[in-house]
BALOBA-1460 file (C-alpha; in Angstrom, 3 decimals):
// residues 324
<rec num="1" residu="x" x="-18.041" y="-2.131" z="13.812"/>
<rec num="2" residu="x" x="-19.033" y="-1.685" z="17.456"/>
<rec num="3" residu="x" x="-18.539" y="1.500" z="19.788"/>
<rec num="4" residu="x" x="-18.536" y="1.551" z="23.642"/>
<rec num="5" residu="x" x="-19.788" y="4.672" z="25.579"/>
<rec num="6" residu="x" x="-17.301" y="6.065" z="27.934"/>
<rec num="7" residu="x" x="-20.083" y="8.200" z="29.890"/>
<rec num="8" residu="x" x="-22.977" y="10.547" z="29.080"/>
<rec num="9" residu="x" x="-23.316" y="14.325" z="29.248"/>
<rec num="10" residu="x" x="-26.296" y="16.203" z="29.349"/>
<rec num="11" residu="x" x="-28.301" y="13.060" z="29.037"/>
<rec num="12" residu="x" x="-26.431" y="11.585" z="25.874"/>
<rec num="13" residu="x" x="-23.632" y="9.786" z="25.170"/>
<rec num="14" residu="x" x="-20.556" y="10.324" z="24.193"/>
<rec num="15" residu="x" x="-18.653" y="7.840" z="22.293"/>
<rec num="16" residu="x" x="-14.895" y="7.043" z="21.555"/>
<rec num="17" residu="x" x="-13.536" y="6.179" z="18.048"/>
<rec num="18" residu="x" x="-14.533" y="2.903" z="17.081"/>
<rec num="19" residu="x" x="-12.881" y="-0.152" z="18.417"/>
<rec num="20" residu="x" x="-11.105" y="-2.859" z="16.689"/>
<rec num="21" residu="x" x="-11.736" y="-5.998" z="18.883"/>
<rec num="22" residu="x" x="-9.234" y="-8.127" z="17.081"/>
<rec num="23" residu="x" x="-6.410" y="-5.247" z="17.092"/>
<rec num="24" residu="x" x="-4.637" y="-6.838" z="19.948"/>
<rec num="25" residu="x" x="-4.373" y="-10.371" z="18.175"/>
<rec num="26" residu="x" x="-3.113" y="-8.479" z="14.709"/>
<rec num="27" residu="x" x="-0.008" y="-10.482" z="12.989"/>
<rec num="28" residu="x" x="3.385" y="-8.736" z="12.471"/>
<rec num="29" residu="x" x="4.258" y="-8.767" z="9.334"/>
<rec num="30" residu="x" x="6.567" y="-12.021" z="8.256"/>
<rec num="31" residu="x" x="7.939" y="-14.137" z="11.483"/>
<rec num="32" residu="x" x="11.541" y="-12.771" z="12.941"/>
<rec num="33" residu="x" x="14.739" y="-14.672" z="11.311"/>
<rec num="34" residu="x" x="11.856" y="-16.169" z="8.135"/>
<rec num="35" residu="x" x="12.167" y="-14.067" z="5.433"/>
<rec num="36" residu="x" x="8.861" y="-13.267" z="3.892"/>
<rec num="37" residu="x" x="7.870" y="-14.285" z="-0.211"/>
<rec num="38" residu="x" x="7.572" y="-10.740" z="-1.703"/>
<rec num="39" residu="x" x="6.088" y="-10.860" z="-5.486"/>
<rec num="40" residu="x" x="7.847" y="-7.743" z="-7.321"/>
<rec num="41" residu="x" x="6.140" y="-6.758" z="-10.572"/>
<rec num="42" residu="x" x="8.157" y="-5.220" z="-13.574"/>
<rec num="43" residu="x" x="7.782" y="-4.226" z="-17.002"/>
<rec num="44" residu="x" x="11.243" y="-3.703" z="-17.287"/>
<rec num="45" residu="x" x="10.833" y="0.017" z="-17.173"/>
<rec num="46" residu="x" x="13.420" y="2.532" z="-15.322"/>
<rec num="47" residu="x" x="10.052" y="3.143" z="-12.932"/>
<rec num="48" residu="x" x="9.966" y="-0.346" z="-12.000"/>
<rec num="49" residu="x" x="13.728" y="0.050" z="-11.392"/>
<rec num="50" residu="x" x="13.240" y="1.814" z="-8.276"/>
<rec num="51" residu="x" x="10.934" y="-1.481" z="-6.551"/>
<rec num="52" residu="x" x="13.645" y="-3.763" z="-7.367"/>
<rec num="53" residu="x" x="16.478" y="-1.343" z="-5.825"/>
<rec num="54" residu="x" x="14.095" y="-1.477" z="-2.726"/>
<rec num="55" residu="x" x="13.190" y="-5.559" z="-2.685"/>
<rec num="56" residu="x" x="17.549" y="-5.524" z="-2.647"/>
<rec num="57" residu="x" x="17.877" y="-3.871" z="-0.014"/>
<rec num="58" residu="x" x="15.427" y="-5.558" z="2.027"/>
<rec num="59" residu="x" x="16.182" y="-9.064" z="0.675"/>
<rec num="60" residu="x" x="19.918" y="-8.154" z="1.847"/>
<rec num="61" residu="x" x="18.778" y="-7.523" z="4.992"/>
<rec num="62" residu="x" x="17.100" y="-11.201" z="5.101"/>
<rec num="63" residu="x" x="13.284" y="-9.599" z="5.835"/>
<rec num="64" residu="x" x="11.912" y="-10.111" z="2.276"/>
<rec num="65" residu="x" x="12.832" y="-13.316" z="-0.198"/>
<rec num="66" residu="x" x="11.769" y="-11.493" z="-3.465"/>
<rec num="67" residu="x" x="10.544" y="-13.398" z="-7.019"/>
<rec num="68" residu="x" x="10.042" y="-11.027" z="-9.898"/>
<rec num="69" residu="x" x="7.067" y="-11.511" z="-12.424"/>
<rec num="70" residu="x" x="6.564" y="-9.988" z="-15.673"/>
<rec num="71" residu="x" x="3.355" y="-9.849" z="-18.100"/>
<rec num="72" residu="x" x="3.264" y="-9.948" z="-21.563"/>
<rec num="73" residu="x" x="0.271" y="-8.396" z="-22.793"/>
<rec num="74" residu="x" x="-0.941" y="-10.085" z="-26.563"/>
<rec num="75" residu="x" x="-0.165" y="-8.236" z="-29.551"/>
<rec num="76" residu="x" x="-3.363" y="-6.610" z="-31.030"/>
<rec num="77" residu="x" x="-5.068" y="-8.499" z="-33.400"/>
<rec num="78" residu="x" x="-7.602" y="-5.285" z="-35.100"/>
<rec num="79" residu="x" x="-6.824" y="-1.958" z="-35.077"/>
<rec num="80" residu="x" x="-10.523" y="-0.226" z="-36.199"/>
<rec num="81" residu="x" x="-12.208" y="-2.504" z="-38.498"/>
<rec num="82" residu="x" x="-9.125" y="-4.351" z="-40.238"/>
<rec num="83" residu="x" x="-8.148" y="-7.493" z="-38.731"/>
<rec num="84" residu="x" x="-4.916" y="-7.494" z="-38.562"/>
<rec num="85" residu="x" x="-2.700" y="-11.054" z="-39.372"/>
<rec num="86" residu="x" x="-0.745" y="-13.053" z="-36.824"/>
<rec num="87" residu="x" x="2.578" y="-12.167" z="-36.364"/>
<rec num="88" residu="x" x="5.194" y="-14.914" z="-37.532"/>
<rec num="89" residu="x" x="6.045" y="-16.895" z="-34.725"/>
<rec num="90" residu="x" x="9.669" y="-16.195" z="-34.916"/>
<rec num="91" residu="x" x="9.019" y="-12.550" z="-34.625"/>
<rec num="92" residu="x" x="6.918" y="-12.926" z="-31.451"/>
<rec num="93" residu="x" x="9.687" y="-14.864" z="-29.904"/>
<rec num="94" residu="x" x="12.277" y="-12.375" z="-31.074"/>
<rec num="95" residu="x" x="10.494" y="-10.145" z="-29.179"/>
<rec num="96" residu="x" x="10.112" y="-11.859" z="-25.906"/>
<rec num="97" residu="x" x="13.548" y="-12.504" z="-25.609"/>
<rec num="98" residu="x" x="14.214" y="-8.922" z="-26.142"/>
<rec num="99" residu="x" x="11.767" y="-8.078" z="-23.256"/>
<rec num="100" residu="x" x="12.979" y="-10.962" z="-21.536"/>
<rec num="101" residu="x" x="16.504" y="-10.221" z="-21.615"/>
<rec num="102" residu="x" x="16.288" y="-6.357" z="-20.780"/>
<rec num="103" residu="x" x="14.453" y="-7.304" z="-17.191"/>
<rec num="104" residu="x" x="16.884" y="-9.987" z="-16.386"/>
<rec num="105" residu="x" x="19.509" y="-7.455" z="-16.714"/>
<rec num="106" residu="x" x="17.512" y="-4.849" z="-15.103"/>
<rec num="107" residu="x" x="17.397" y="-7.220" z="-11.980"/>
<rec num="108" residu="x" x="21.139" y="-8.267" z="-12.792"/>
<rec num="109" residu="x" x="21.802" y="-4.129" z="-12.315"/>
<rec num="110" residu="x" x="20.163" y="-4.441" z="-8.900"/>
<rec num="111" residu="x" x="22.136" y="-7.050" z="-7.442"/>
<rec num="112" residu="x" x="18.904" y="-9.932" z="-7.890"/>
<rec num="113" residu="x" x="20.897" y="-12.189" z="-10.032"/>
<rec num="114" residu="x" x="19.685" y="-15.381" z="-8.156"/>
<rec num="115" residu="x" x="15.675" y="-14.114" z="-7.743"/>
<rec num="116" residu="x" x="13.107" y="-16.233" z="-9.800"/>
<rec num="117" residu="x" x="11.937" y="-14.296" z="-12.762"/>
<rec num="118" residu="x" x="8.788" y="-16.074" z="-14.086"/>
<rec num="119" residu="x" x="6.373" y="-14.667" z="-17.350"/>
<rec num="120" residu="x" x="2.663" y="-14.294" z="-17.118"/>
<rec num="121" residu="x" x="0.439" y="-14.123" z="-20.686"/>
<rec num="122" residu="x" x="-2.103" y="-11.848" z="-20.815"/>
<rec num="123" residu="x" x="-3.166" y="-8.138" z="-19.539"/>
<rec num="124" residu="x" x="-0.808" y="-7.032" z="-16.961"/>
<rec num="125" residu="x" x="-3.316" y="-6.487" z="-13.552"/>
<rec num="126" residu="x" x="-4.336" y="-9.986" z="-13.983"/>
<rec num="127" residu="x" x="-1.422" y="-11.310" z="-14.710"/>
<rec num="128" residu="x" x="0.267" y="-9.498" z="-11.276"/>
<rec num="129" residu="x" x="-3.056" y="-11.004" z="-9.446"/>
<rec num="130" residu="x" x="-2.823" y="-14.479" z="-10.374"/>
<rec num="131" residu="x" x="1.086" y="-14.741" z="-10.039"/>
<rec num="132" residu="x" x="0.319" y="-13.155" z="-6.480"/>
<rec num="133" residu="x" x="-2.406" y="-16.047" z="-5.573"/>
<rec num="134" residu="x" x="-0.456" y="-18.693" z="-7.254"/>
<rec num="135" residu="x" x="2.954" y="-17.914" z="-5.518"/>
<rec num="136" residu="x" x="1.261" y="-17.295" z="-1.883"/>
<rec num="137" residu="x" x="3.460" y="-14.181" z="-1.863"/>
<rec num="138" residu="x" x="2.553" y="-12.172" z="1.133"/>
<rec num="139" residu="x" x="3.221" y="-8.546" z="-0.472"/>
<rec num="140" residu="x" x="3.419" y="-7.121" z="-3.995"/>
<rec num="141" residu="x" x="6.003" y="-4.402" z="-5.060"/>
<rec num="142" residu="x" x="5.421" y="-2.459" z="-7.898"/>
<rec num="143" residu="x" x="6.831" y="0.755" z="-9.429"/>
<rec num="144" residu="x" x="4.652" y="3.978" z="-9.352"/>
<rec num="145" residu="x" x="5.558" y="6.334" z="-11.845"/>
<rec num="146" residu="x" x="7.726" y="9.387" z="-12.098"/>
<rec num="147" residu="x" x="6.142" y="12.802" z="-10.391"/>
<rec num="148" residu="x" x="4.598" y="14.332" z="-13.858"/>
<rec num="149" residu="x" x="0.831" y="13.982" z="-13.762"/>
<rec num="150" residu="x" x="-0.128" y="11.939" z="-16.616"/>
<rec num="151" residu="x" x="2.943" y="8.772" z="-15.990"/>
<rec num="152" residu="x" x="1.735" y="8.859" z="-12.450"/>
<rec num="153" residu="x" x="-1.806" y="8.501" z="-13.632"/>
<rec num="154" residu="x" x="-1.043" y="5.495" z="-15.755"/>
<rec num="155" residu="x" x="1.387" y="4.019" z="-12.947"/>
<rec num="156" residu="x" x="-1.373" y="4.315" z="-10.696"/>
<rec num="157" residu="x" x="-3.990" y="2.834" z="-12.572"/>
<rec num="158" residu="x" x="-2.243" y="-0.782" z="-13.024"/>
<rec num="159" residu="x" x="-1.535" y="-0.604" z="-9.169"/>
<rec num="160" residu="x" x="-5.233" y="0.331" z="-8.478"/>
<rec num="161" residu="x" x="-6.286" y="-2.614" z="-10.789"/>
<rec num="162" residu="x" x="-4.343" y="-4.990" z="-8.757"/>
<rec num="163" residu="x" x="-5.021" y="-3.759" z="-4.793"/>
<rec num="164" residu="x" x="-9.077" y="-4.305" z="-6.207"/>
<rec num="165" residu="x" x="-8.161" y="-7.930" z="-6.497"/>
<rec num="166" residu="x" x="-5.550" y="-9.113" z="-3.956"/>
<rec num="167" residu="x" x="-5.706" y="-9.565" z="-0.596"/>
<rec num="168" residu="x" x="-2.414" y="-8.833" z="0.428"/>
<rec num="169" residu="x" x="-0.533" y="-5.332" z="1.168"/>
<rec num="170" residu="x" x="0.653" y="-3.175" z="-2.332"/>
<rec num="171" residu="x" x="3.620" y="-1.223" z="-2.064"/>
<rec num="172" residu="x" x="3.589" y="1.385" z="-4.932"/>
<rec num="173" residu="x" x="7.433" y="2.457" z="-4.972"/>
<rec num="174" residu="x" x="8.005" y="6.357" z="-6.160"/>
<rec num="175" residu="x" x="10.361" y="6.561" z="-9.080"/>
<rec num="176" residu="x" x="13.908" y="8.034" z="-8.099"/>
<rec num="177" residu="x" x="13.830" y="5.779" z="-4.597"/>
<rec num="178" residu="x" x="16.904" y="4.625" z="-3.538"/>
<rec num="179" residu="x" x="16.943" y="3.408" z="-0.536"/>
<rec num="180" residu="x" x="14.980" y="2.272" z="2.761"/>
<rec num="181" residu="x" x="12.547" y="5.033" z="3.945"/>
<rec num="182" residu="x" x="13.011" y="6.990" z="7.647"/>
<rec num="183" residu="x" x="9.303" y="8.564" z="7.289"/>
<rec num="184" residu="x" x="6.184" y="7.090" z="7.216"/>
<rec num="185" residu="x" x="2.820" y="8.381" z="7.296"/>
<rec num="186" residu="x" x="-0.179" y="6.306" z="8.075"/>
<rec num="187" residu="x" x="-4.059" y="7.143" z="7.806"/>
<rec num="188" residu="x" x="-5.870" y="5.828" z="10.691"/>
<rec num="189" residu="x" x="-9.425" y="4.885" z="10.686"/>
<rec num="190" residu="x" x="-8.555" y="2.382" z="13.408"/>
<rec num="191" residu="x" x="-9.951" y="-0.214" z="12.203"/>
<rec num="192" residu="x" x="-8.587" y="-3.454" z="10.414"/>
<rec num="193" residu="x" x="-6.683" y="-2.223" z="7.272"/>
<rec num="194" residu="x" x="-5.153" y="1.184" z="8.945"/>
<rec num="195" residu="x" x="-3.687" y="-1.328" z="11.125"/>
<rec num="196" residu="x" x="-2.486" y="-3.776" z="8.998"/>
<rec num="197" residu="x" x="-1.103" y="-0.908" z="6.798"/>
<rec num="198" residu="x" x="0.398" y="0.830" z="10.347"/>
<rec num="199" residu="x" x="2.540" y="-2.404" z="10.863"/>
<rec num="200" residu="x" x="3.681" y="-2.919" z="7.445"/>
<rec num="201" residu="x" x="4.874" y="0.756" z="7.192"/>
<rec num="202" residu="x" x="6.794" y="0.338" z="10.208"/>
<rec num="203" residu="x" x="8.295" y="-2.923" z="9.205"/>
<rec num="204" residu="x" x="9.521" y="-0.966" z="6.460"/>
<rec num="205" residu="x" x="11.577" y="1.545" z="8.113"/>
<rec num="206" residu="x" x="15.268" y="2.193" z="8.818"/>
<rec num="207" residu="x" x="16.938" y="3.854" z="11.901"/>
<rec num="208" residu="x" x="16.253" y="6.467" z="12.748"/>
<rec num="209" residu="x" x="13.017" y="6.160" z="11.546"/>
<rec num="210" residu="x" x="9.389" y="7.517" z="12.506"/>
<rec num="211" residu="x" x="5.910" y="6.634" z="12.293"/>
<rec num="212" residu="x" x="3.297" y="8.936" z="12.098"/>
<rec num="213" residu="x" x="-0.122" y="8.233" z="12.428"/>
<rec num="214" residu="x" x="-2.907" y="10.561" z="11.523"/>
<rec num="215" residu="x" x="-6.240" y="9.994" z="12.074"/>
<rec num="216" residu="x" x="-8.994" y="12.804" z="9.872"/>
<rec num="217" residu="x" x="-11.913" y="14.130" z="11.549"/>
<rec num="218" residu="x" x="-14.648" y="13.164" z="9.475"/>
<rec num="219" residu="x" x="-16.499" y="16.264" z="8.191"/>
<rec num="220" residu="x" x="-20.128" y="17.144" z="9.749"/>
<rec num="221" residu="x" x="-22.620" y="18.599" z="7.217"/>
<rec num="222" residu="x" x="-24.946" y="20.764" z="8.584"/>
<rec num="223" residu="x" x="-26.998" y="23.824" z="7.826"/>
<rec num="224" residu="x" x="-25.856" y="25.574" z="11.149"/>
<rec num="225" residu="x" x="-22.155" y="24.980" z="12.016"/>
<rec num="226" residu="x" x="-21.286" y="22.379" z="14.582"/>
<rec num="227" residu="x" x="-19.874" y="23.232" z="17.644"/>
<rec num="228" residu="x" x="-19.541" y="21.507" z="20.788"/>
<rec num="229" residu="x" x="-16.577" y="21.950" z="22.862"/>
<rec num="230" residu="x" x="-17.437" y="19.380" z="25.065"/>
<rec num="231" residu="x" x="-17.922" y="16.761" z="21.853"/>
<rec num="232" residu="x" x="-14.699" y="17.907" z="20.535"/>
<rec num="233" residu="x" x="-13.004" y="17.174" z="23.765"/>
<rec num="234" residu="x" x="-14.311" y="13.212" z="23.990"/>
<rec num="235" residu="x" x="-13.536" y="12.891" z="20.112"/>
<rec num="236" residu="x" x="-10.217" y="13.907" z="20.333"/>
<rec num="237" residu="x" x="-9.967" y="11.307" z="24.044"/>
<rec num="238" residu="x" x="-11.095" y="8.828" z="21.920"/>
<rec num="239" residu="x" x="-8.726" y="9.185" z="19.170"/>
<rec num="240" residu="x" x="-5.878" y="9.313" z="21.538"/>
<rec num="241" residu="x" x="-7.113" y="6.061" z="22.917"/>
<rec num="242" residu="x" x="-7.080" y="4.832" z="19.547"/>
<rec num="243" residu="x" x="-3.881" y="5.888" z="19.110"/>
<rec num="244" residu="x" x="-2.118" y="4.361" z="22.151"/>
<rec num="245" residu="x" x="-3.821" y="0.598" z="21.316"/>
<rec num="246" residu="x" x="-2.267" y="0.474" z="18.155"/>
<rec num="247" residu="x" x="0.956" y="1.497" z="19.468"/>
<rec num="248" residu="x" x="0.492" y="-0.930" z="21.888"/>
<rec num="249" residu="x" x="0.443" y="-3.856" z="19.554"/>
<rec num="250" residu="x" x="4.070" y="-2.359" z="17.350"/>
<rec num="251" residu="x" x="7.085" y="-4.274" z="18.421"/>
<rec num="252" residu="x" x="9.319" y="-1.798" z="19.514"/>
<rec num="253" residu="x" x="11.883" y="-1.552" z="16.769"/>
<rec num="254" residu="x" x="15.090" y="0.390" z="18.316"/>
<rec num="255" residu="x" x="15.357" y="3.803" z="16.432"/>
<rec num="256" residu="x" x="12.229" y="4.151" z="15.336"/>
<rec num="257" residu="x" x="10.225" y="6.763" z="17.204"/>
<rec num="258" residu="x" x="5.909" y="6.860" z="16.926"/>
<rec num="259" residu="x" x="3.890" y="9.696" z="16.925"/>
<rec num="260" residu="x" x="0.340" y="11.006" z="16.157"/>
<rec num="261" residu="x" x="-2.005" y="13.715" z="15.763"/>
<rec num="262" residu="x" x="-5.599" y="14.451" z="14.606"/>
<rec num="263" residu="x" x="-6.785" y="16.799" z="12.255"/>
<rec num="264" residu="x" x="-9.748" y="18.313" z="10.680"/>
<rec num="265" residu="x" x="-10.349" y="18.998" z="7.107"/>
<rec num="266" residu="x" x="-10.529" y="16.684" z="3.724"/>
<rec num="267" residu="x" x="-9.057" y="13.480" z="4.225"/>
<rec num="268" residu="x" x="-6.619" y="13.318" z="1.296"/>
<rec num="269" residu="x" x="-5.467" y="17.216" z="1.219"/>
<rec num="270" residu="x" x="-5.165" y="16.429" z="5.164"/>
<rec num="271" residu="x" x="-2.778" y="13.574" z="4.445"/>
<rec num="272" residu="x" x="-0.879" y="15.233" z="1.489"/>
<rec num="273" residu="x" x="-0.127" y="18.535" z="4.110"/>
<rec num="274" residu="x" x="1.395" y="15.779" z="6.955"/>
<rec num="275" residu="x" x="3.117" y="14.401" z="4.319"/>
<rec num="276" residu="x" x="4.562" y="17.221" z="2.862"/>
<rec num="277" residu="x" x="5.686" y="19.001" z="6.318"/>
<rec num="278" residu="x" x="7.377" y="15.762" z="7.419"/>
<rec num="279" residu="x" x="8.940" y="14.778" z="3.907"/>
<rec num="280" residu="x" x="7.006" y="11.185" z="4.324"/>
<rec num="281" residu="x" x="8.744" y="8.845" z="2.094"/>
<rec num="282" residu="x" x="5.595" y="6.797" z="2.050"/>
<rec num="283" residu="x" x="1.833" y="7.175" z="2.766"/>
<rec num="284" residu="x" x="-0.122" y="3.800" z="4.271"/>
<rec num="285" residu="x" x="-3.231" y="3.402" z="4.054"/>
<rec num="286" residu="x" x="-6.501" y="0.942" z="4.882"/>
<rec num="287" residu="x" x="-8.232" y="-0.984" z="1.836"/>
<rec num="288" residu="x" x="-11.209" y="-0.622" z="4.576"/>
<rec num="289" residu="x" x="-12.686" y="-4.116" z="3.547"/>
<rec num="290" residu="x" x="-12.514" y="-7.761" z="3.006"/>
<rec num="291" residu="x" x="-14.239" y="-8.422" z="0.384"/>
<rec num="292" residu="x" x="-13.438" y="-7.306" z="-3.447"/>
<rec num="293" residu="x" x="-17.253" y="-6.155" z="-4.339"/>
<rec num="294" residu="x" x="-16.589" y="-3.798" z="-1.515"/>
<rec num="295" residu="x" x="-13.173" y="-2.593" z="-2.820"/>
<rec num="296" residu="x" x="-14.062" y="-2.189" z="-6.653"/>
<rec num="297" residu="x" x="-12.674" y="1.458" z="-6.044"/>
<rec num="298" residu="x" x="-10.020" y="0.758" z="-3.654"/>
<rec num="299" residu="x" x="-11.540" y="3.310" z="-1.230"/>
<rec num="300" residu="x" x="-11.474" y="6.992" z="-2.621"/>
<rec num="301" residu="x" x="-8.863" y="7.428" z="-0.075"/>
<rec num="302" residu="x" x="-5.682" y="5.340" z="-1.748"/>
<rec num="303" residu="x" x="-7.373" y="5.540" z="-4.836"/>
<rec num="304" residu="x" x="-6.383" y="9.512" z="-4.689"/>
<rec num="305" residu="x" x="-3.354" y="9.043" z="-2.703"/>
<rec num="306" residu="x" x="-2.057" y="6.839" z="-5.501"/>
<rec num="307" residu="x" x="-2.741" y="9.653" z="-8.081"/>
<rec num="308" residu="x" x="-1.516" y="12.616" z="-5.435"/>
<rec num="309" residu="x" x="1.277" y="11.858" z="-3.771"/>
<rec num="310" residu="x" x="4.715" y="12.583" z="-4.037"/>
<rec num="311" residu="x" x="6.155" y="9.488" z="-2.512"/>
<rec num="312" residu="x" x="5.585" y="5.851" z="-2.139"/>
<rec num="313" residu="x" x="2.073" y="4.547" z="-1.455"/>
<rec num="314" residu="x" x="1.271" y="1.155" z="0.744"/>
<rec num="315" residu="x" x="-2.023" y="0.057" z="0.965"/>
<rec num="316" residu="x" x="-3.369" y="-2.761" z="3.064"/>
<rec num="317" residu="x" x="-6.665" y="-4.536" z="3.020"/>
<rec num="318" residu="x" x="-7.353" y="-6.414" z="6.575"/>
<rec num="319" residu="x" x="-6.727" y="-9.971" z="7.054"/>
<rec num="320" residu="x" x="-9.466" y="-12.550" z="5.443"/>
<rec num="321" residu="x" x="-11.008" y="-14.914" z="7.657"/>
<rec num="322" residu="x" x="-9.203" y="-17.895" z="8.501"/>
<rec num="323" residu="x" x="-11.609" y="-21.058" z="6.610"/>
<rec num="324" residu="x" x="-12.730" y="-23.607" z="8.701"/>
């Protein structure tokens, strides 16, 4: 990504935050008065409860026309070196309309009666992925996992497996979320995905609502410590520019107030501090690239935000290409 010099000092330059060339020409999320396809992914699980409670409130509020998607994963067919025999047919389908039948009432309980509910065979990331490519949906909802380490570990995992291969935002829901979150807390790298994830945490929020935006000072390894008042002082200009562009390009939503600061330490302790001081109900974040080879590890930003945090997680990658 390209940087522009705003003037030298002492015979070098000094540089502001990288710019994002294509900021000003970034889509809003969905198209006022269309409500947008919104892919929710459950396992029927009181976890997954809290996404659909969410998707009903939006849906209600026409902004989001949500389908629901579950994956049945294959029975095992070994367990150590015994092959184990096929289960009679009549028991497998006793048990899919069991699993069946508890997530349409699950979404029955929410208020989604009339939502699609379609079944996907097969492990459950990618099952979620291809439902996501094959519906066009333009966001996925999924539930994150209650606040005790080890069920958010294994809520965040499936998410993580599915950001690596979509190209669309991920909103992990927190368990226990009941309604449409005031606070939202976005890191800003200021490039593509921080501001795709900037607009769809703000599309998210109710009245009266804020936005934060944060942007980290990256850390600067050196034997002697680094200081250079003068440095700071363009760094911190630069990152207020940054600031004010993508502000620039929010649609002001009535209510919602935006704010920002910079700060210097780790990048995910940084985040996890803001969060905590403003009771965030969700953390956005950038993907940081377009391509999946690139995002294998989702960044080790969300990747640790997903296992960290004490609220709901969105992260965005930036827009594809359009093909010619």
């Amino acid at each position: 990504m390209s940087a522009h010099t705003v003037r030298r000092a002492r015979g070098r330059s000094i540089r502001k935050v990288p710019r994002n060339k294509h900021i000003a020409s970034y889509p809003e999320p969905g198209v006022a008065g269309v409500a947008r396809p919104v892919l929710i992914a459950t396992d029927g699980s009181k976890v997954a409860g809290s996404a659909i409670r969410l998707a009903r409130i939006m849906a209600d509020s026409g902004e989001w026309a949500p389908e629901v998607v579950t994956v049945f994963e294959p029975l095992p067919v070994s367990v150590a070196d015994v092959t184990l025999g096929a289960p009679a047919p009549a028991q497998v389908q006793a048990i899919t309309d069991s699993v069946l039948g508890l997530i349409k009432n699950q979404v029955r309980r929410a208020g989604g009666a009339d939502w699609r509910l379609s079944v996907e065979f097969g492990r459950a990331a990618p099952g979620i992925v291809r439902a996501v490519k094959e519906r066009a949906a333009e966001l996925v909802i999924m539930g994150l996992g209650e606040h005790g380490k080890l069920a958010r570990m294994f809520g965040a995992e499936t998410v993580a497996r599915v950001m690596r291969h979509v190209n669309v935002p991920v909103l992990a829901v927190a368990f226990g979320e009941r309604q449409r979150p005031f606070t939202a807390l976005v890191a800003m790298d200021f490039g593509d995905s921080s501001v795709r994830a900037a607009r769809e945490a703000y599309a998210l929020l109710q009245a009266p609502g804020r936005l934060h935006l944060v942007h980290v000072r990256p850390k600067i390894t050196a034997i002697a410590p680094f200081a250079d008042a003068e440095w700071d002082a363009m760094y911190d200009a630069g990152a207020a520019h940054g600031f004010e562009r993508v502000k620039g390009v929010l649609t002001h939503r009535p209510g919602i107030d935006i704010t920002s600061e910079v700060r210097r330490g780790g990048v995910v302790e940084s985040l996890l501090k803001v969060a905590t001081r403003l009771r965030a109900d969700v953390i956005a974040a950038g993907s940081h690239s377009q391509h999946v080879i690139d995002r294998l590890l989702i960044g080790s930003t969300p990747a640790h935000l997903l296992r960290a945090a004490r609220c709901s997680v969105l992260v965005a990658p930036p827009l594809m290409p359009a093909s010619d």
